[in-house]
C-alpha positions in Angstrom: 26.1 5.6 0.1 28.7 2.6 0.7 29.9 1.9 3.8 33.5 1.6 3.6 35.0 -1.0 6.8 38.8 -0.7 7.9 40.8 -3.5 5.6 42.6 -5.7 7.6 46.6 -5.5 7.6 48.8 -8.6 8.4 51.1 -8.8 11.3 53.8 -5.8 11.2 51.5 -3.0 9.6 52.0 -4.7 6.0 49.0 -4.9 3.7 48.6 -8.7 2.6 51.0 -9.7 -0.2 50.6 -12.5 -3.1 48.9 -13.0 -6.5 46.2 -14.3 -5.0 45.5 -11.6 -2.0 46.3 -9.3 -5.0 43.9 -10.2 -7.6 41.0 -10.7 -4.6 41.7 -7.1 -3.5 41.1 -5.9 -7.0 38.1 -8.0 -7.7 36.2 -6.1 -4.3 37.9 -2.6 -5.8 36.1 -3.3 -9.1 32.9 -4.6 -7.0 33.1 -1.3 -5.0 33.5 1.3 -7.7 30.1 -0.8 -9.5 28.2 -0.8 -5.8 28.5 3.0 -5.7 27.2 3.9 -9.2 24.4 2.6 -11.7 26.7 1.4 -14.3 30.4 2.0 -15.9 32.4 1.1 -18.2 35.6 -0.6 -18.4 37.6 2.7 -19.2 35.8 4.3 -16.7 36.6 1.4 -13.8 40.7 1.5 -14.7 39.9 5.5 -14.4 38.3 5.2 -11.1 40.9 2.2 -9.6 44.1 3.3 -10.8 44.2 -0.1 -12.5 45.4 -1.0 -16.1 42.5 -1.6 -18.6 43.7 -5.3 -19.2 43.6 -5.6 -15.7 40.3 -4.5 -15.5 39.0 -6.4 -18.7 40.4 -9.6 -16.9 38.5 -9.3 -13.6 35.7 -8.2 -15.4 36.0 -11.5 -17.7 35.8 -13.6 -14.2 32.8 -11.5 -12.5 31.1 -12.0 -16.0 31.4 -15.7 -15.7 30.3 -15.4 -11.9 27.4 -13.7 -13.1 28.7 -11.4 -10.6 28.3 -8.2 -12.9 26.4 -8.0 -15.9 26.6 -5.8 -19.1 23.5 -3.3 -19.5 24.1 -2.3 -22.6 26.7 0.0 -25.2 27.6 3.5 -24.4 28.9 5.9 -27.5 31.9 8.1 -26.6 31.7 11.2 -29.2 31.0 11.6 -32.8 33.2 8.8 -34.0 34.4 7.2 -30.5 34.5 3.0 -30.2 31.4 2.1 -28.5 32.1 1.0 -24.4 29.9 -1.8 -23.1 28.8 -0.6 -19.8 28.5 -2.9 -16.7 26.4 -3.3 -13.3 26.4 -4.9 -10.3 24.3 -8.0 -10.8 24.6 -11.1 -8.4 20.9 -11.7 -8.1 22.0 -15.9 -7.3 23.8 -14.5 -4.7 21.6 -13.8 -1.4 22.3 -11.9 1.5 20.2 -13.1 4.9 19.8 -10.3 7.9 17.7 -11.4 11.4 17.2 -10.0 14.5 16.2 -11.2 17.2 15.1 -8.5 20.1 12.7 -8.8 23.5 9.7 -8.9 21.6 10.0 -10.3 18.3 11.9 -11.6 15.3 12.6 -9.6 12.3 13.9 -10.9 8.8 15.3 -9.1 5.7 16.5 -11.4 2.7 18.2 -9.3 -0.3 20.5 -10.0 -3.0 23.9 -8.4 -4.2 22.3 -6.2 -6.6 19.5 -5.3 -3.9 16.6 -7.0 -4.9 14.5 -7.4 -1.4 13.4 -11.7 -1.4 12.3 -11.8 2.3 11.0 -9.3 4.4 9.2 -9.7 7.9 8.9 -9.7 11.9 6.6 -11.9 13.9 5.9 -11.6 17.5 8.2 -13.6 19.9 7.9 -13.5 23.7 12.2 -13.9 23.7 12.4 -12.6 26.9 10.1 -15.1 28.5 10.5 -18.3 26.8 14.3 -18.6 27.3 17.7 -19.0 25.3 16.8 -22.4 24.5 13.3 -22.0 22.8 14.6 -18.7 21.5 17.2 -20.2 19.2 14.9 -23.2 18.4 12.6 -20.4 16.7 15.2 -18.1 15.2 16.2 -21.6 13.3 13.2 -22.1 12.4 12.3 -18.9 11.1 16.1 -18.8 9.3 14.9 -22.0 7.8 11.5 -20.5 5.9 14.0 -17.8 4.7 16.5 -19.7 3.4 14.4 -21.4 1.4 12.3 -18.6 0.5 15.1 -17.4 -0.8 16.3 -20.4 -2.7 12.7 -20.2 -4.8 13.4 -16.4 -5.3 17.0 -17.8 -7.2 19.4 -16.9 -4.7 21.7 -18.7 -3.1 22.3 -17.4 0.9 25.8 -16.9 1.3 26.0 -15.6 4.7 23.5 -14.5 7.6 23.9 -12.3 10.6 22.2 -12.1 13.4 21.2 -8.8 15.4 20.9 -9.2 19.3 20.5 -6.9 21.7 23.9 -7.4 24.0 27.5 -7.5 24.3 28.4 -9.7 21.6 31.7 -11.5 20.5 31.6 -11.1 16.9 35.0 -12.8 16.3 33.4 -15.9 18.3 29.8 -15.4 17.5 29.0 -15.3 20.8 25.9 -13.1 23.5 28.1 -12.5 26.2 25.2 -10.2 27.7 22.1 -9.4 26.9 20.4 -8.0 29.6 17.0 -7.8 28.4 16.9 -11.3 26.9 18.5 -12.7 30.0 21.0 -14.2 28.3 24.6 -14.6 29.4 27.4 -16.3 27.0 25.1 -17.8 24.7 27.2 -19.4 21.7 24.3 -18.1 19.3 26.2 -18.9 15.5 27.3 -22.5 16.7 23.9 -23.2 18.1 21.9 -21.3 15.0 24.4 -23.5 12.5 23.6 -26.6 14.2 19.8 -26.2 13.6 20.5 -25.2 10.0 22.7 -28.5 9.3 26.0 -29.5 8.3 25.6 -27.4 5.2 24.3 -24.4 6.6 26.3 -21.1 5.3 27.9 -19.1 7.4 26.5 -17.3 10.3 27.5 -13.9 12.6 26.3 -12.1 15.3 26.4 -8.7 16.2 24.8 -5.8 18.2 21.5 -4.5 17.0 22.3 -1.1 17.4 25.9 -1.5 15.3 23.7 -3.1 12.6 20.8 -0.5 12.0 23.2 2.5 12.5 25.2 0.6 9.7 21.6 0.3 7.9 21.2 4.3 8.5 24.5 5.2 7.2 24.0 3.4 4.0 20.9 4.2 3.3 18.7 5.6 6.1 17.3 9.3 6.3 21.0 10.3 7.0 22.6 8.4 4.8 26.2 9.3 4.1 26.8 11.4 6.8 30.1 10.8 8.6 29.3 11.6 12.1 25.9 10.2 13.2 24.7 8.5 16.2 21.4 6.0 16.0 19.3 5.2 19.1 17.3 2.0 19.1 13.8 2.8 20.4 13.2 -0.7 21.8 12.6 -2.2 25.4 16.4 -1.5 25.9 18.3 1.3 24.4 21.2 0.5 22.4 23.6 2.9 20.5 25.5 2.6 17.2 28.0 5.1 16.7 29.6 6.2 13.1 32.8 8.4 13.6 34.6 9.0 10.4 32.8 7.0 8.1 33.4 4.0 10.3 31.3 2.2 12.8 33.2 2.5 15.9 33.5 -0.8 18.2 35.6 0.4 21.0 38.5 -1.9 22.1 36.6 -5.2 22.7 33.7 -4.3 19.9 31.6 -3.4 23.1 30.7 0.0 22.3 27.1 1.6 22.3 25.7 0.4 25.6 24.5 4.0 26.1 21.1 2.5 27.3 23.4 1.4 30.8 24.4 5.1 30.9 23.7 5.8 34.8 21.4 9.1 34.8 19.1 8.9 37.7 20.7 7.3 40.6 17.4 7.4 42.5 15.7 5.7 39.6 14.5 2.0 38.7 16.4 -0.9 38.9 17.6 -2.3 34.9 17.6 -5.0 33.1 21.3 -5.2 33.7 20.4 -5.1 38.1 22.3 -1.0 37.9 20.5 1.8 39.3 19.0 4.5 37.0 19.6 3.4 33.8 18.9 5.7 30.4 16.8 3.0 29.4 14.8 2.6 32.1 14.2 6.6 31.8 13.2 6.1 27.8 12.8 2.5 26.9 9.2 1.0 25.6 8.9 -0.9 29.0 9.3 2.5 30.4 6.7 4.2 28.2 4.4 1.6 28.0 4.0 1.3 31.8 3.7 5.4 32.2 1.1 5.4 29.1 -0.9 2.0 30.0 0.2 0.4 33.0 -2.8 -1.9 32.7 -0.9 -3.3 29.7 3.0 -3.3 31.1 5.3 -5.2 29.8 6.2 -8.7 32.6 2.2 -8.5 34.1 1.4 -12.0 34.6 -1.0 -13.7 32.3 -0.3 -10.8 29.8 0.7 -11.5 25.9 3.4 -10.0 24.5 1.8 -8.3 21.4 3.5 -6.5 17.9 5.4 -3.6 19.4 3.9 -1.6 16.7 0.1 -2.3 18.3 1.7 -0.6 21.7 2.9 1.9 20.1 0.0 2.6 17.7 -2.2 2.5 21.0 -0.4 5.2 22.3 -0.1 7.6 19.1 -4.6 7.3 18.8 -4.1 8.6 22.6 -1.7 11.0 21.8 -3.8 12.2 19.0 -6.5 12.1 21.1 -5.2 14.6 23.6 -4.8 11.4 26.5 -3.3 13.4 29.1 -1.6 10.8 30.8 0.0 9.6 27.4 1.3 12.8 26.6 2.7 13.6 29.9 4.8 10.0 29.5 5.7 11.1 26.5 6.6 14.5 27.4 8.5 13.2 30.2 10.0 10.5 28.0 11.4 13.4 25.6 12.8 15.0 27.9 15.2 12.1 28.6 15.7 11.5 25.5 17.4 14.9 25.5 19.4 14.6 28.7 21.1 11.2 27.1 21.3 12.4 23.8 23.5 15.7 24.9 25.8 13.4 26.8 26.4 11.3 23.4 26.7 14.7 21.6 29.1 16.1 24.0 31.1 12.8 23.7 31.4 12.5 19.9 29.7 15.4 18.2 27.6 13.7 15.8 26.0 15.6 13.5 22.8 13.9 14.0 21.3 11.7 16.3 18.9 9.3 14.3 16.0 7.5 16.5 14.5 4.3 15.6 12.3 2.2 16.7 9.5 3.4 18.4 11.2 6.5 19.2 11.1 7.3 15.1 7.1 6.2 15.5 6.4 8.9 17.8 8.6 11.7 16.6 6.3 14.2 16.3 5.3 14.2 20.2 8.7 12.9 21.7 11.3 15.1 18.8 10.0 18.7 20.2 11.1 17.9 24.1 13.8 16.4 23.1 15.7 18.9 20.9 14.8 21.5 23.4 16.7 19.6 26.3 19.6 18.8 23.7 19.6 22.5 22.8 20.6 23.3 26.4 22.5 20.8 27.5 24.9 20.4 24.4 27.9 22.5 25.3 28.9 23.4 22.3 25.4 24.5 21.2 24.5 26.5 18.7 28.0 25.7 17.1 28.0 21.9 17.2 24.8 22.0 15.1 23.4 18.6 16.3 19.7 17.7 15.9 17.5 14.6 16.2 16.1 13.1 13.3 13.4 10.1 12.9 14.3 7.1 10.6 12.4 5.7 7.8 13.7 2.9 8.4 11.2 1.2 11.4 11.7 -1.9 13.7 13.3 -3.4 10.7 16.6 -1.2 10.7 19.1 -3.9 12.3 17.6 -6.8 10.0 18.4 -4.6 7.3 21.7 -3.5 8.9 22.9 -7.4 9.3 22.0 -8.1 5.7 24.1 -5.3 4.4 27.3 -7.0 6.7 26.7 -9.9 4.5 27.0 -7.7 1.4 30.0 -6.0 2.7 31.7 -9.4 3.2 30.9 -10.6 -0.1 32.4 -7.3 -1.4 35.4 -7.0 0.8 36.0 -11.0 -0.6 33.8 -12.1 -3.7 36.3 -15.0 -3.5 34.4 -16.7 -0.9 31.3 -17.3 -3.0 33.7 -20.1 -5.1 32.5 -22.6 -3.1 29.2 -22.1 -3.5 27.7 -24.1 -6.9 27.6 -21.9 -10.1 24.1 -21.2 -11.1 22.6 -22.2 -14.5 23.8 -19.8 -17.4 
C-alpha cells in the first residue's frame, strides 16, 4: 500500500505551472503507478496516468538512463499482439536512510528505492541520561557506519530522517520538546549534518509516532487502511494518526501527543512536569516499575539495558503466572483502554495499532484493553474499533523515516540529479 501525501499548491490555490514542474510531476506519476504494482508496461502506464504513450516512452527513456526503472522482461498481448516490454521499479543505487533516536536506544533501517533492506539495527543508548550533546555525537556516529554500509551495499543515501520522540519542527528540522529526552529546541538536522560533513545529504526530523504510523499504513499488519491510529509502546506514549489516507499533523504538525492526554489528575508527575499523564498510566517506565521496581528505569547506579530484555523479563513472569506482573499488566490494560476510547471517540479509527512493547505483550495487555474500549467507546458496537498488535517491533519509526525518504524521492525523482550517476 502507498502512502499517498497532499501535493503542494503554489500561492493562490494554483497547482505549479511550467515544462519543468510539468515533466517532474509526470516522472513521480510514472514512479507511483510502478511503486504500487510488480511490473507494467508502457501501454499499461499511459492507461493508468491518463498520459500519451510518447509521453510515457520519453520519461521512461530518462528513468531508464537513471537506472531508475528497469525492464523485466517481454509480455505477449494475444495470439498475434506486438510484444510490450514490461518495467519495474529499480533504483537499487539509490538509498533511503531511517533513524531513530528514542530514551533508550538508537534504531537504524537502510533500504533502497526498490526495497532492498542494506542496514538494519538498534543498539542501546542511555539518551535520556547522557544529554543532547553526547546524544547527537552518537546518532552521527552511528549515521556514519550506515552511510557507508550502505555505500558497500551500492547505494548511494539520498536523504535521512530522523525519528524523535517530541514536538518537532519539521520545516526547520528542529526538537522543540521532547520531554522524555529532556531536550528543548535542539536544532537536530543542522547539528546531525555538521557531524556528517559538508557533503552530507540531506537530513529531516520528525515525530516517532508520525513515522511508524506512516510505517503501519504502508505496510504494517493494517496496512492500507484509511482510518488507523498507532500507539508507541515506549517510555513515553506517542500517537500517529491516519485520517483519510493521510497522516494528520494538526495546524503546527504537533499532533499525536496523546501520551500528555491528562487522565488521572491525582496521578504521577510526567516527563513533561503535568499531572496524570496517559503515559505515566501505560508507558514502560510505568510498567517496568509496577513489574520490577528493583530494576526501574532513573535508579542510580542502574544500566539502561535493550528494552526488549525488560520486556522479555516480564513476558517469562507473565508466563509464569508472576502475580505482581500480571496485576501491572492488567492494570496497564486497562489504561490502555481508557486512552484508547478517548482517541476512538475523537477520530473513529478503525483500528488502533500498538507498538512497541505494547505489541510484545499483546496477548496479556490486548484482552483488558478491548474490554475497557468496548465500554467506553460511544459509538460501540457500531464504530467497530479494535486493538491490533504490529509486526512491526521497536523498529516501526526507523522504518517509517526511511519510507519519508522514499516518498520524497518519488514526489521529486528530480532531486537525485545531483547526485553522481552510477556505473552502467
Amino acid at each position: 500500500m502507498a502512502y499517498r501525501p497532499s501535493r503542494s499548491r503554489a500561492p493562490g490555490g494554483a497547482a505549479p505551472t511550467g515544462p519543468a514542474t510539468l515533466r517532474r510531476a509526470n516522472l513521480s506519476l510514472v514512479l507511483r503507478e510502478l511503486r504500487d504494482h510488480t511490473s507494467l508496461s508502457r501501454a499499461e502506464i499511459a492507461q493508468a496516468t491518463g498520459l500519451h504513450r510518447a509521453t510515457v516512452s520519453n520519461l521512461m527513456a530518462e528513468l531508464l538512463e537513471r537506472r531508475l526503472v528497469r525492464e523485466v522482461g517481454v509480455e505477449h498481448v494475444g495470439a498475434i499482439g506486438r510484444p510490450r516490454r514490461a518495467v519495474a521499479l529499480h533504483g537499487a543505487h539509490v538509498g533511503a536512510l531511517g533513524m531513530e533516536i528514542n530514551v533508550d536506544y538508537i534504531a537504524v533501517h537502510g533500504t533502497d528505492l526498490s526495497g532492498r533492506s542494506l542496514v538494519e539495527r538498534r543498539l542501546v543508548h542511555d539518551a535520556m541520561g547522557s544529554g543532547p550533546d553526547s546524544a547527537v555525537r552518537r546518532l552521527g556516529l552511528v549515521a556514519k557506519e550506515a552511510v557507508e554500509a550502505m555505500r558497500r551495499a551500492g547505494a548511494v543515501p539520498s536523504g535521512i530522517v530522523v525519528a524523535v520522540p517530541g514536538l518537532v519542527d519539521v520545516t526547520r528540522g528542529v526538537v522543540t520538546l521532547a520531554p522524555n529526552l529532556h531536550w528543548r529546541d535542539l536544532p537536530l538536522a543542522e547539528q546531525l549534518s555538521s557531524i556528517l560533513g559538508p557533503r552530507s545529504v540531506p537530513v529531516r526530523v520528525d515525530n516517532d509516532a508520525n513515522l511508524a504510523a506512516l510505517a503501519e499504513y504502508t505496510s504494517g499488519v493494517a496496512a492500507g487502511t484509511p482510518h488507523l491510529v498507532y500507539l508507541t509502546g515506549e517510555v513515553g506514549v506517542g500517537g500517529g494518526i491516519i485520517s483519510g489516507g493521510e497522516l494528520l499533523r494538526g495546524a503546527d504538525g504537533f499532533s499525536g501527543e496523546v501520551g500528555h492526554l491528562r487522565v488521572d489528575p491525582n496521578g504521577d508527575r510526567c516527563g513533561c512536569g503535568r499531572i496524570g499523564c496517559w503515559e505515566t498510566k501505560v508507558g514502560l517506565a510505568a510498567l517496568v516499575r509496577a513489574a520490577m521496581p528493583e530494576q526501574a528505569y532513573g535508579l542510580p547506579g542502574m544500566p539502561v539495558p535493550d528494552p526488549d530484555e525488560r520486556v522479555a523479563d516480564i513476558a517469562r513472569g507473565l508466563a509464569s503466572g508472576d502475580r505482581r506482573m500480571m496485576t501491572a499488566v492488567a492494570q496497564v490494560g486497562e489504561w490502555l483502554g481508557l486512552g484508547g476510547s478517548i482517541l476512538a471517540n475523537l477520530f473513529n479509527p478503525r483500528v488502533i495499532v500498538i507498538g512497541g512493547y505494547f505489541a510484545s505483550l499483546a496477548q496479556w495487555l490486548l484482552p483488558h484493553a478491548q474490554d475497557q474500549l468496548r465500554r467506553l467507546v460511544v459509538a460501540a458496537p457500531a464504530a467497530q474499533c479494535r486493538f491490533v498488535a504490529s509486526t512491526l517491533g521497536f523498529g516501526a519509526a526507523s522504518r517509517g523515516a526511511a519510507s519519508m525518504v522514499v516518498n520524497h524521492i518519488i514526489d521529486d525523482p528530480t532531486i537525485l540529479y545531483s547526485l553522481p550517476r552510477p556505473a552502467p
